[in-house]
C-alpha positions as CSV (number, residue, x, y, z in Angstrom):
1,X,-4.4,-7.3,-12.3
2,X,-7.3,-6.1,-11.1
3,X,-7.4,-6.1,-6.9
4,X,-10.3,-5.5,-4.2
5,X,-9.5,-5.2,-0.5
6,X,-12.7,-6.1,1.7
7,X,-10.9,-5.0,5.3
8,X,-12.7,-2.5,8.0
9,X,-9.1,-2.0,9.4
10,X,-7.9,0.8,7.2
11,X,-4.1,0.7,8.4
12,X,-4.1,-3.8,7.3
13,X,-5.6,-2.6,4.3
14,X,-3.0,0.2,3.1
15,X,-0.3,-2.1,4.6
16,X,-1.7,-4.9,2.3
17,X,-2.3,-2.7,-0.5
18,X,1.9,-1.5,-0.3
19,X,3.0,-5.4,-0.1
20,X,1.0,-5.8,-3.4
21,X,2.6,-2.8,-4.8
22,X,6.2,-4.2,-4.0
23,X,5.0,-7.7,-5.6
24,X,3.9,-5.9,-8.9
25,X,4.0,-2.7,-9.3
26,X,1.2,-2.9,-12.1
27,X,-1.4,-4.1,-9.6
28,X,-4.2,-2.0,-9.6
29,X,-6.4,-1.6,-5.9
30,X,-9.7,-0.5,-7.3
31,X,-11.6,-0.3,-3.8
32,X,-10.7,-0.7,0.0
33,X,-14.1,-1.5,1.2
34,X,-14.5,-1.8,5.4
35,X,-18.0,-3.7,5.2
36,X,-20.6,-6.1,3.5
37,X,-23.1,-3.8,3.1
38,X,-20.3,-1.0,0.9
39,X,-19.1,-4.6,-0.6
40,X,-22.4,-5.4,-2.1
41,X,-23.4,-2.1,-3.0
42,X,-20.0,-1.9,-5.1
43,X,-20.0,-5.4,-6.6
44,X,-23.6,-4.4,-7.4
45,X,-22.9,-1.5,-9.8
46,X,-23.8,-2.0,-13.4
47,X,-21.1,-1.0,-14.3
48,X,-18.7,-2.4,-11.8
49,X,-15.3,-2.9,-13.2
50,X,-13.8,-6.7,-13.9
51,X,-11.7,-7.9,-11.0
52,X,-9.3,-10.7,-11.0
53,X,-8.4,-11.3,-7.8
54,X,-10.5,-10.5,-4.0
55,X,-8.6,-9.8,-0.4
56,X,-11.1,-10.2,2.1
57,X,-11.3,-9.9,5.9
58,X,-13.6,-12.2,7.6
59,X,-14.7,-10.3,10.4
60,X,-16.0,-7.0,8.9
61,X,-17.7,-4.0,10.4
62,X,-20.8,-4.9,10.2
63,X,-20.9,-8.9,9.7
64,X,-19.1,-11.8,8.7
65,X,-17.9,-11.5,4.9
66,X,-19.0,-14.9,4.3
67,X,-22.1,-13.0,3.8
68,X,-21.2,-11.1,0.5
69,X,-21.6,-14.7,-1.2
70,X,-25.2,-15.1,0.3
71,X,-25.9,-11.5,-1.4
72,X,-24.1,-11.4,-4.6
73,X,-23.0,-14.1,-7.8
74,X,-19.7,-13.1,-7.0
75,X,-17.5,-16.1,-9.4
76,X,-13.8,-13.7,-8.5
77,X,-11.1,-15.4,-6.7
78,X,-10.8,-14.6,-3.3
79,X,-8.0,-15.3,-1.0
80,X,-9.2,-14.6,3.0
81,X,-7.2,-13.3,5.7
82,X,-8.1,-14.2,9.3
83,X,-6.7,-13.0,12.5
84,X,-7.7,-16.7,14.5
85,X,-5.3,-19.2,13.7
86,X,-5.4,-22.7,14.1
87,X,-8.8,-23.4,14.8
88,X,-10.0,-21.6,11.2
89,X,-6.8,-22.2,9.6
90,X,-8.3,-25.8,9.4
91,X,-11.9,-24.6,8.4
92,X,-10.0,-23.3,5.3
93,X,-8.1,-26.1,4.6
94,X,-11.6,-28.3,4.8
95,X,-12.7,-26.1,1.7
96,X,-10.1,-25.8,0.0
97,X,-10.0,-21.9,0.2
98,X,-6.8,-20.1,0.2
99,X,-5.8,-17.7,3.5
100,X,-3.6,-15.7,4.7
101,X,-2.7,-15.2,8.7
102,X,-2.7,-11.5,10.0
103,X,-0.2,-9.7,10.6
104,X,-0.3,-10.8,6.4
105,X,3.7,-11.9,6.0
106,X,4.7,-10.5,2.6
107,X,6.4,-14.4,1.7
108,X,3.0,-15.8,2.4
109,X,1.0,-13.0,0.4
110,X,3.6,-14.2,-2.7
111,X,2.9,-17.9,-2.3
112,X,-1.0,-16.8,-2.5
113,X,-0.9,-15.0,-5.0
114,X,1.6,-17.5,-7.6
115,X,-0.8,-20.3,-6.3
116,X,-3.7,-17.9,-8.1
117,X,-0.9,-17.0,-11.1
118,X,-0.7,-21.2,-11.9
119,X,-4.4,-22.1,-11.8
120,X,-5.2,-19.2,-13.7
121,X,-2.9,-20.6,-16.3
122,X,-3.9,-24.0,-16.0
123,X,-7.7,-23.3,-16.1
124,X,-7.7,-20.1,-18.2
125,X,-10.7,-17.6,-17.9
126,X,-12.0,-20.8,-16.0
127,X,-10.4,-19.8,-12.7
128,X,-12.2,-21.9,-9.9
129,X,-13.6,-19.4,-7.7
130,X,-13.2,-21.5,-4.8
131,X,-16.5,-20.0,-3.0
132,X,-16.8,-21.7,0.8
133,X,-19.3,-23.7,1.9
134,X,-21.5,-21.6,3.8
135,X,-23.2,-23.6,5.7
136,X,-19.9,-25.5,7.0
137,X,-18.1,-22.6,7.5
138,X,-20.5,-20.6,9.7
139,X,-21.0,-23.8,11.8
140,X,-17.3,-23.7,12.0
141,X,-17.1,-20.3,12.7
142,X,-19.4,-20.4,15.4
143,X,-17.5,-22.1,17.6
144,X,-14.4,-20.7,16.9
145,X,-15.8,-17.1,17.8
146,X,-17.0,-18.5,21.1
147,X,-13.4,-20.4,22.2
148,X,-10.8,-19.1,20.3
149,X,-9.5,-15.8,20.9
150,X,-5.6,-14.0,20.0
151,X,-3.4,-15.6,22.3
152,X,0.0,-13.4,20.8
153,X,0.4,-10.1,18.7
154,X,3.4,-10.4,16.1
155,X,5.2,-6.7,16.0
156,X,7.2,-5.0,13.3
157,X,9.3,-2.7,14.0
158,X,11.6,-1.8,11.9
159,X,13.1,-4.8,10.9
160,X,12.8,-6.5,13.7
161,X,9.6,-8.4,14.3
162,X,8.7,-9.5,18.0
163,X,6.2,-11.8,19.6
164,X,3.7,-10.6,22.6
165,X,1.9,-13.4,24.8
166,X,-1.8,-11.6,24.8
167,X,-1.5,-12.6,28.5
168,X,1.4,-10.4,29.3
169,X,-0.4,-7.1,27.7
170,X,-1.9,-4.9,30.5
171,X,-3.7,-2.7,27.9
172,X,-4.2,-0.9,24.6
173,X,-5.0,2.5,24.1
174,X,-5.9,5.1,21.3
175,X,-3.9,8.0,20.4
176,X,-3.9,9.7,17.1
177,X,-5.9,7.5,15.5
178,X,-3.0,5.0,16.4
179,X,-3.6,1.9,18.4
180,X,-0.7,0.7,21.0
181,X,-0.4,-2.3,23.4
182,X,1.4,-1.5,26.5
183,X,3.2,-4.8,28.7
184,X,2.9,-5.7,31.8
185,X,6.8,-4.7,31.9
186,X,6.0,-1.0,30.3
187,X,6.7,-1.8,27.0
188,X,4.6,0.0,24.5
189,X,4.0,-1.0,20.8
190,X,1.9,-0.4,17.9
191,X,-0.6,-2.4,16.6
192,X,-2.6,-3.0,13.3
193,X,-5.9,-3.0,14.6
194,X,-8.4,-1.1,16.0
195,X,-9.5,-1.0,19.4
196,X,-13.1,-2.5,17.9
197,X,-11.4,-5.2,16.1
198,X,-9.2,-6.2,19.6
199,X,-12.5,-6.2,21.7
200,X,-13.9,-9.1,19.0
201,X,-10.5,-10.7,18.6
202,X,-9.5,-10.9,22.3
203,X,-11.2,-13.2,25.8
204,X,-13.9,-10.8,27.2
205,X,-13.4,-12.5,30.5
206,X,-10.0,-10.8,30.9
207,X,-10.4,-7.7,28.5
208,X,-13.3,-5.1,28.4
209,X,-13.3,-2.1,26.6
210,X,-14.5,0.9,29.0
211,X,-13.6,4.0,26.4
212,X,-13.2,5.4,23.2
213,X,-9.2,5.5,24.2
214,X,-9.1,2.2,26.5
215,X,-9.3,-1.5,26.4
216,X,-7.9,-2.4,29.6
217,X,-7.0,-5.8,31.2
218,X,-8.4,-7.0,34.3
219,X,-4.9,-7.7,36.3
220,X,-3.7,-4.3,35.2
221,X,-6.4,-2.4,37.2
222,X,-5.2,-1.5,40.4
223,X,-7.4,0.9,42.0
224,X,-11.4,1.7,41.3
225,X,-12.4,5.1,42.4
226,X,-16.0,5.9,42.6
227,X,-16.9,9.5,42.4
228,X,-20.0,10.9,43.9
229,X,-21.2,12.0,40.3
230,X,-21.2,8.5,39.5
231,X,-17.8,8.5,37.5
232,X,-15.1,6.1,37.9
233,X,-11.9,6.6,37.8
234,X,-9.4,3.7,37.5
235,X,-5.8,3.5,38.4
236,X,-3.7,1.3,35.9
237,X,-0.5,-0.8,36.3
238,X,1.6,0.8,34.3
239,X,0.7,3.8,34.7
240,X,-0.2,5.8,31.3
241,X,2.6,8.4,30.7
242,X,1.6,11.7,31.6
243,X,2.5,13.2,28.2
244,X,0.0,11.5,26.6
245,X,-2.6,13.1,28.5
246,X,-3.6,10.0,29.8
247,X,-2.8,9.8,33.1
248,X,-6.4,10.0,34.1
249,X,-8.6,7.1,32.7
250,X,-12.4,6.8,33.4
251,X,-14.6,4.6,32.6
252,X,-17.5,5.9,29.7
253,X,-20.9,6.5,31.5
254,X,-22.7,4.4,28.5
255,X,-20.3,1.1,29.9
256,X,-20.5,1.6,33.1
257,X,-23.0,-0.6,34.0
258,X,-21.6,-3.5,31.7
259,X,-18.2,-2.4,33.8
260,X,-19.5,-3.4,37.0
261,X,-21.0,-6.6,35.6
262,X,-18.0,-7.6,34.5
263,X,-16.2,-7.2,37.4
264,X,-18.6,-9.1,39.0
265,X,-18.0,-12.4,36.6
């Protein structure tokens, strides 16, 4: 079976990519592709291998992947994943397209993929595509984008998987092109998405990103200092550990207007 992986998060997508591998190992992943411009630039190609089954994110890099159908004949399967739950869960269900809730649970990925298996085999090379309606599910979407953000994070670690209410995280951070959420309590985890991706998934009333390395809550900030150079320095409850060189966080000159502003709301 021939795969493609449409998923800016390149840590979902391996992660995806090694649950298909356990399901069958003759699976082959012919792209990981983080956007809809790389998507229809690939499914363009003359001589673009055949596919028989598309993964694909709906919040990409650089738009909505609903738009690869505006942009392309594209008649391949595709099963979506979503990080919003109820609220799209139900625009799915409306058109009959198959999905799959991140953090993607490997039992779930099966089901999806034996649901594909049987109507291959019960429609042949006449596999329904199952392409959305557009115009319903960007209406949809729309609202959903505006009122419904990630209310928990679902951890692995190890084998033990654990469940964090957005509203007890003080802040995420970037090291080592590794993402981690740190609790109100000081308990640091890591997470599968980017600091981008958590600025779009998560309420900008109570989370704004103000660096490269920080996307900080508003209770967590504790003290604002204002240097005469115009920098700001912020204090943070927890404190970052020391060893991560992170002990001192400032806020990006390019946000520091929007900063204000937002503190301000």
């Amino acid at each position: 079976m021939n795969v493609l992986i449409i998923e800016d998060e390149s840590l979902t997508a391996k992660r995806l990519e090694g649950m298909l591998a356990k399901y069958d190992p003759a699976i082959r992943v012919l792209a990981q592709l983080p956007s809809v411009a790389d998507t229809v630039v690939w499914l363009s190609q003359p001589d673009a291998p055949a596919l028989d089954l598309i993964f694909m994110d709906i919040h990409l890099e650089d738009d909505i992947g609903f738009r690869i159908f505006e942009q392309t004949h594209l008649q391949t399967p595709v099963i979506f994943t979503t990080a919003y739950d109820e609220y799209m869960v139900q625009a799915f269900k409306v058109n009959s397209i198959d999905y799959l809730l991140k953090p993607i649970n490997y039992s779930e990925l099966v089901a999806a993929i034996d649901k594909f298996k049987a109507l291959k085999e019960q429609f042949g090379s006449g596999t329904p595509a199952r392409n959305p309606d557009l115009d319903t599910l960007l209406q949809l979407l729309g609202p959903a984008r505006q009122t419904t953000y990630k209310d928990r994070f679902m951890i692995t670690v190890g084998t033990k998987i654990r469940s964090i209410d957005t509203a007890d995280i003080a802040y995420f951070y970037l090291e080592e092109r590794i993402v981690f959420l740190v609790t109100q309590d000081n308990l640091t985890l890591p997470v599968d998405y980017s600091l981008e991706k958590l600025a779009q998934l998560l309420d900008p009333r109570r989370f704004f990103r103000i660096s490269r390395q920080f996307l900080v809550s508003l209770p967590a900030i504790q003290t604002i200092h204002q240097f005469s150079a115009g920098k700001i320095k912020l204090d943070l409850l927890p404190r970052p550990r020391p060893e991560r060189n992170a002990a001192q966080v400032f806020v990006s000159g390019d946000r520091m207007t929007d900063f204000k502003e937002w503190l301000g709301k």
